[in-house]
C-alpha positions in Angstrom: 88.6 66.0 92.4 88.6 69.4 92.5 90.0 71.5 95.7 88.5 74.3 97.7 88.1 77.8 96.2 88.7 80.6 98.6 87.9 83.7 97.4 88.7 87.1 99.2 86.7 89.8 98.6 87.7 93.8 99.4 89.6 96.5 97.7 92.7 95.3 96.1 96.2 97.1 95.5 98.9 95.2 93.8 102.3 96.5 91.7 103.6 95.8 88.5 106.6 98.1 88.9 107.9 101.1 91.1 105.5 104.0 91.2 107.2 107.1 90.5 104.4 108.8 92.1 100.5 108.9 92.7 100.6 110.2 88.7 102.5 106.9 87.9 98.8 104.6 87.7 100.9 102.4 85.3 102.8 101.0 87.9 99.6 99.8 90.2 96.6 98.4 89.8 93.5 99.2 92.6 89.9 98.5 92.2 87.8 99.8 94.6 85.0 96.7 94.8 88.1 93.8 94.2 88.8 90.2 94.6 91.6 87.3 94.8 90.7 83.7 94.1 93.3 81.2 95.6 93.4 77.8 95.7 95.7 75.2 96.0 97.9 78.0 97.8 98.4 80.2 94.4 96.0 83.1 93.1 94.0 81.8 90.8 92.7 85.7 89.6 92.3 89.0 91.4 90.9 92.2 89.9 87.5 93.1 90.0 85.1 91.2 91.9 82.3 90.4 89.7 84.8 89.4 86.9 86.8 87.5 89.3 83.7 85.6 91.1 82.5 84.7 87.5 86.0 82.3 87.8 85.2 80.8 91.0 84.3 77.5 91.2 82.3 76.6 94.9 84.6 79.1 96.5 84.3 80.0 99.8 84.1 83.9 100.0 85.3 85.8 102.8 84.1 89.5 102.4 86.4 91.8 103.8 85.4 95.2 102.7 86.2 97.9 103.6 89.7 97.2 104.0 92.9 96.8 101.3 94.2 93.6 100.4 97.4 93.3 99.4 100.2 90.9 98.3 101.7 89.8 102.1 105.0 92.1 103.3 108.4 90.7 102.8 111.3 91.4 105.4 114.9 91.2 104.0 117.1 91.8 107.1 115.8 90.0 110.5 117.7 87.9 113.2 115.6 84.9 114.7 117.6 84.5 118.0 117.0 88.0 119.3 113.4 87.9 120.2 114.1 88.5 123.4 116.7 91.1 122.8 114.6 93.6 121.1 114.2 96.6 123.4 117.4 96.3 125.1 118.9 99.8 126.5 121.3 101.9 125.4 124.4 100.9 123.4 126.1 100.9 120.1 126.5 98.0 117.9 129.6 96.5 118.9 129.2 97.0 122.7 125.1 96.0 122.0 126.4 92.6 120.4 128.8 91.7 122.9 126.2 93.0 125.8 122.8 91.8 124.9 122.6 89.5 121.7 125.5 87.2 122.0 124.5 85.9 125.5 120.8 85.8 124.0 122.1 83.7 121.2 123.9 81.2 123.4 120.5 79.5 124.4 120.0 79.0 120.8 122.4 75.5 121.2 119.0 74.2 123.6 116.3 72.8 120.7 113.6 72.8 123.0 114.2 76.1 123.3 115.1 77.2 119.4 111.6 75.3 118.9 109.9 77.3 121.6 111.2 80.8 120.2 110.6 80.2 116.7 107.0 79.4 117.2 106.5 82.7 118.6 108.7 84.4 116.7 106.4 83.3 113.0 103.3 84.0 115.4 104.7 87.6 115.6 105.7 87.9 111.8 102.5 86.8 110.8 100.8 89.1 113.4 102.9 92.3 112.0 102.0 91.5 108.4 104.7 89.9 107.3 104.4 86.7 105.2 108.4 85.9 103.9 111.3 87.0 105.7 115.2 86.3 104.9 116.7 85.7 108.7 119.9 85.4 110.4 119.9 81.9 113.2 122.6 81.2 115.6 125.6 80.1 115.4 123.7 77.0 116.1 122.9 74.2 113.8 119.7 73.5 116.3 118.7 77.0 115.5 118.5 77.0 111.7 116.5 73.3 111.9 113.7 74.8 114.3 113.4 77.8 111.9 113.3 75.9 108.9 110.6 73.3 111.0 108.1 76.0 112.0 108.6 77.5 108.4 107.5 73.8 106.7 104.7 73.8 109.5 103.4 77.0 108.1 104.0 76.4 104.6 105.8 79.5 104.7 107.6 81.1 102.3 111.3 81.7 104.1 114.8 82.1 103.5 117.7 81.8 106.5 121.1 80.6 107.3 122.8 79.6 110.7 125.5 82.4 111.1 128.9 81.1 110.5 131.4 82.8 113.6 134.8 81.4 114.4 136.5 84.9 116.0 135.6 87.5 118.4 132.7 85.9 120.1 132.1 83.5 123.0 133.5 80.3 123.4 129.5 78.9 123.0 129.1 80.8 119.6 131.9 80.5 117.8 132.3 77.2 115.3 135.7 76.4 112.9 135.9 76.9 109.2 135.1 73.2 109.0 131.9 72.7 111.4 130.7 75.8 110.0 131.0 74.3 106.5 129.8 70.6 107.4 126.9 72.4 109.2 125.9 74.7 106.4 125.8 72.1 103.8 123.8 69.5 106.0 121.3 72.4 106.6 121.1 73.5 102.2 120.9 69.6 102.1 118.3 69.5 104.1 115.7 72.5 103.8 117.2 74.5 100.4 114.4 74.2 98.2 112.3 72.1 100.6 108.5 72.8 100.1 108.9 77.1 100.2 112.6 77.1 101.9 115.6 78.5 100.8 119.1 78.6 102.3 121.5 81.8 103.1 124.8 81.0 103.4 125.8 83.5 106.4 129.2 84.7 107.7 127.8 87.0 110.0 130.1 90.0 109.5 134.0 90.0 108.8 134.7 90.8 112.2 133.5 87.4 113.2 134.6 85.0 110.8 138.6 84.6 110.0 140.2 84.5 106.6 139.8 80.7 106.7 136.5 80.6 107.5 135.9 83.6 105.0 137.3 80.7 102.2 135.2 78.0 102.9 132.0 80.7 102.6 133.9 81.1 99.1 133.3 77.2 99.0 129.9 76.5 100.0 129.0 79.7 97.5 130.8 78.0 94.7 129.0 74.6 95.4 125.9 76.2 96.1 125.3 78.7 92.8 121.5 78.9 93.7 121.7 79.5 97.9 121.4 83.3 98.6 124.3 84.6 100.9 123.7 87.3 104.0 125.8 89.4 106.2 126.6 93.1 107.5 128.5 96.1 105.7 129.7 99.2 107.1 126.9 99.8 109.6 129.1 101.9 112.0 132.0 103.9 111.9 133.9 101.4 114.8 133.3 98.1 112.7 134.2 99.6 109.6 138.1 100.3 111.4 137.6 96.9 113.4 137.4 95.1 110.0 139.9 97.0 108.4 142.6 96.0 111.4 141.5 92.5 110.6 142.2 92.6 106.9 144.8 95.2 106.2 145.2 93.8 102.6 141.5 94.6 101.5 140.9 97.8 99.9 138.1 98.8 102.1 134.9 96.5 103.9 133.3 95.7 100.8 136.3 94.3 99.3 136.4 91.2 102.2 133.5 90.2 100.7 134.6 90.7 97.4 138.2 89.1 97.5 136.4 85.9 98.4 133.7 85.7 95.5 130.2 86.6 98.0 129.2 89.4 96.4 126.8 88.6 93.4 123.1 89.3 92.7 122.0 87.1 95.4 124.2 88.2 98.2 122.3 90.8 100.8 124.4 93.4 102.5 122.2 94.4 105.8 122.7 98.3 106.4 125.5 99.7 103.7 125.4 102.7 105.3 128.9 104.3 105.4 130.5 103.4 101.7 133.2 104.5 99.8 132.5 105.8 95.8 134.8 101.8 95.2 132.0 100.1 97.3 129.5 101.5 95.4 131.1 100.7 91.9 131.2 97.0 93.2 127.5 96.7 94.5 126.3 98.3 91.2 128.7 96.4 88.9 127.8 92.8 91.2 123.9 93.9 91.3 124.3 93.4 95.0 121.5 94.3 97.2 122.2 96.7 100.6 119.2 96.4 102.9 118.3 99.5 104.6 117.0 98.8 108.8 115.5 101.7 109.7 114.6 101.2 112.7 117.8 99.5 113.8 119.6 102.3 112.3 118.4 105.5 114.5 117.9 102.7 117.8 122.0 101.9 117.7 123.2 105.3 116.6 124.5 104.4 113.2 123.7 106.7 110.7 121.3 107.5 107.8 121.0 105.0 104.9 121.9 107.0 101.1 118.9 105.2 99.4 118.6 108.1 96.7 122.4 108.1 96.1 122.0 103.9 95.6 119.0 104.1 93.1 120.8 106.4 91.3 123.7 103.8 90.7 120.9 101.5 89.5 121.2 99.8 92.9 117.8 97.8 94.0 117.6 98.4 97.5 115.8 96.2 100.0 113.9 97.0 103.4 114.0 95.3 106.6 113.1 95.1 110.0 116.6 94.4 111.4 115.0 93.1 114.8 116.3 92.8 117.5 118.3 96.1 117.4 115.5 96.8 115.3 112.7 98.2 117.3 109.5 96.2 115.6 108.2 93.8 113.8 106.1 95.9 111.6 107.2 96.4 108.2 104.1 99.4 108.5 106.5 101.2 111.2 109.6 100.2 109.4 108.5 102.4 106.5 107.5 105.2 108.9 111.1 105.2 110.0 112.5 105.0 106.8 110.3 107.8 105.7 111.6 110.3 108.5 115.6 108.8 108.1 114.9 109.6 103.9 113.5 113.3 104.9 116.6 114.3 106.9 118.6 113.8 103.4 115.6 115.7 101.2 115.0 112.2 100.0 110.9 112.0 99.9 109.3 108.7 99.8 105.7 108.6 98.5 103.7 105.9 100.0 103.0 104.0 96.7 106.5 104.0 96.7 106.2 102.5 100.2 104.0 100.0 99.5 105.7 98.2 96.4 109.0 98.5 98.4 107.7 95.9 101.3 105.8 93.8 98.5 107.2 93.6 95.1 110.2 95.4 95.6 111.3 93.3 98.6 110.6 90.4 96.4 112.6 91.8 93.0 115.4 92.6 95.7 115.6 88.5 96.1 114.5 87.1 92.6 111.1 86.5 93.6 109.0 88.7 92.1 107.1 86.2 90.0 106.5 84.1 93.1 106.0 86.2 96.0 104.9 90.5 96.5 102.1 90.7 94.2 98.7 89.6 93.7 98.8 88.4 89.8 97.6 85.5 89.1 100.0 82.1 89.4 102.0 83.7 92.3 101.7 82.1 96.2 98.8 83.0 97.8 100.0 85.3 100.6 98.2 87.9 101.4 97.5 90.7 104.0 94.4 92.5 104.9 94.6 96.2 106.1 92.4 98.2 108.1 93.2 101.9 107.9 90.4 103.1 110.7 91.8 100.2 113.5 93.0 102.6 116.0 90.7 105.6 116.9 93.7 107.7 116.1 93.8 106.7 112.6 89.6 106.1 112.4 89.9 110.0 112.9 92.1 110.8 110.4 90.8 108.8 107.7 88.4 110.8 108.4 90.1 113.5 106.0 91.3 111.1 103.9 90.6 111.7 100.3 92.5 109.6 97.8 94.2 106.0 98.3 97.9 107.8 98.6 96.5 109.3 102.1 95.3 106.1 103.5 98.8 104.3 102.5 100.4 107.3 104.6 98.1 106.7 107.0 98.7 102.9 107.4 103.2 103.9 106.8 102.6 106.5 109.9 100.0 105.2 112.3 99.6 101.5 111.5 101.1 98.2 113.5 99.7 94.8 114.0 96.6 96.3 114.9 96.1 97.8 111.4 96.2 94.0 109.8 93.4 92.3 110.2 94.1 88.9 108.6 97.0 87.3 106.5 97.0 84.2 104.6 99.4 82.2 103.8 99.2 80.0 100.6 95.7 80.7 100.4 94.7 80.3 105.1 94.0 82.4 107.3 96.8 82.4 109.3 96.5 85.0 112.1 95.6 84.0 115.8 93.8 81.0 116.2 90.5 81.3 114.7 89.8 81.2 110.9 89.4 84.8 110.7 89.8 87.3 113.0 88.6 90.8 111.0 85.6 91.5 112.7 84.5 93.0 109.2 84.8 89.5 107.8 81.9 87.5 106.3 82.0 84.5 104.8 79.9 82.6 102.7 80.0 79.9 100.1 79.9 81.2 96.5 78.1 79.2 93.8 78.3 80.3 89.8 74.8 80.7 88.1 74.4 77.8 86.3 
């Protein structure tokens, strides 16, 4: 027996590669009347709507035009235990850690209470737009299994890791080189590759783990070719002397990493802010990927992320949130904060460039591109739908819009949660509790002419 058909109906933007600019129509493909049909949780087709509908077998339509359907954003960089740390006054990172986020994370050992926060915390991703995310747990074992749960629940596509810690931290989040290695491989044993899971292993920064716990990561990568790994580089100017007091023999913060085999294609290195012309070699040679935090970066202080001087090295950047010292789930207000950080350094970033960079780019970034960040057909069916008029702020400047490059802006500059009005995930509706919460939305069952 055949299953449903759901087939979306609006205006449909979707990348094949990184616009160089609005010229660049290679790189993007938008049809103003367009359509995705999903079922079984992959897109069947997308393009344009009457070609599209012609494939549909007893579909159920959902008409959202006007708005923009695109492939669902992707958040590279987020921690799951700060939640309730987001929005927390006035410190740099160290002094922020050790103030706010490591007493936050210590209630993470409580699963009732890891359960608790990661339902809301995937009711606010999916609120915000955001459909995969790679995020830091706690120290925690409790922590990863609830965030790996609520992903299965969801049928979300996510990638995590339980933060490995055995120096400088509390007593309550620090494990050994052993627990953090028996715990790491019980959790890739039992989510890695599970339904749409996949594991991170994550030493959270070099200040935290110790040489020996630094060689079991080497370990667990070794054994685990195919797990992505996670962790922090030269986000401020204290760490970066911090780290090089606690390993006098490495040749500068990159080269910790390095010296014990975690830097590779898969390996994510939030922030890479402050790096030496050596760093740089490596990341390039390694096809590393730094993960600029915008938001996170101007909220704690920490300086302006080179992205131009990266991409020129042939360095794939990612983008992320960085919440909680990130200062929203929006990957829309992400961008508008990476936009202003880019202008201080004459670095301009067109929002077609935008665009790709949360969707495909975020997904080429991890190795996902043919599953995840587009709309072509055989990828996961995640999708969000964007309304460019849903404040009156932005109603009356799309007003003067006159080309799909100004709504995008519009959307980067003035859009939040309020700007998406549904996401599905593998082919459902998946924001707030009803079906389908666009007020634009119509549905209807669609049945070919026989």
């Amino acid at each position: 027996m055949t299953s449903k058909q759901t087939l979306l109906r609006g205006r449909t933007l979707s990348f094949s590669a990184e616009p160089a600019g609005p010229e660049d129509t290679a790189a993007y493909h938008y049809v103003e009347d367009g359509a995705v049909l999903m079922q079984d949780g992959v897109i069947v087709a997308s393009g344009d709507y009457t070609t599209v509908a012609a494939q549909a077998i007893q579909a159920h339509e959902i008409d959202h035009r006007p708005h923009l359907l695109m492939a669902g954003f992707i958040d590279t960089h987020i921690h799951f235990p700060q939640v309730q740390v987001i929005a927390s006054w006035g410190a740099q990172l160290l002094d922020w850690l050790n103030s706010y986020t490591f007493p936050e994370e210590t209630r993470f050992a409580d699963p009732a209470h890891s359960a608790a926060m990661a339902a809301r915390f995937y009711d606010l991703l999916l609120g915000h737009g955001t459909t995969t995310a790679v995020a830091y747990a706690s120290v925690h074992k409790t922590s990863a299994d609830a965030f790996f749960a609520e992903a299965q629940r969801r049928d979300m596509r996510m990638i995590g890791g339980k933060v490995m810690m055995d120096r400088n931290a509390p007593d309550a989040l620090t494990d050994t080189p052993q627990s953090g290695y028996d715990d790491t491989q019980a959790l890739i044993r039992d989510w890695h590759g599970k339904g749409r899971a996949s594991y991170a292993i994550t030493p959270r920064f070099a200040i935290t783990s110790t040489p020996a716990q630094m060689e079991m990561a080497q370990v667990l990568v070794a054994e685990n070719p195919d797990c992505y790994v996670q962790t922090h580089l030269s986000e401020n100017h204290d760490e970066i002397a911090f780290t090089r007091a606690l390993y006098p023999q490495a040749r500068d913060y990159l080269d910790v990493y390095q010296s014990y085999g975690l830097l590779g294609s898969k390996a994510l290195l939030g922030h890479a802010i402050h790096l030496t012309p050596r760093e740089i070699d490596a990341l390039a040679e390694a096809g590393a990927h730094p993960v600029f935090c915008p938001t996170s970066n101007l909220f704690l202080g920490s300086g302006l992320f080179d992205d131009a001087g990266l991409r020129g090295r042939g360095i794939v950047n990612a983008i992320a949130t960085d919440v909680g010292a990130g200062t929203s789930y929006s990957m829309l207000q992400t961008l508008n904060e990476a936009y202003k950080v880019l202008q201080l350094q004459g670095q301009p970033l067109h929002p077609l460039r935008a665009f790709h960079w949360i969707t495909r780019g975020n997904a080429v970034a991890l190795g996902m591109h043919d599953k995840i960040g587009t709309l072509d057909a055989g990828t996961e069916a995640d999708v969000v739908v964007l309304d460019a008029r849903a404040t009156p702020a932005m109603d009356l400047r799309m007003d003067r819009a006159d080309s799909l490059s100004d709504e995008l802006f519009i959307l980067q500059m003035l859009g939040d949660d309020r700007a998406v009005a549904q996401v599905y995930v593998a082919g459902c509706a998946s924001k707030g509790t009803q079906p389908d919460r666009s007020a634009d939305a119509v549905s209807r069952t669609l049945v070919p002419a026989i």
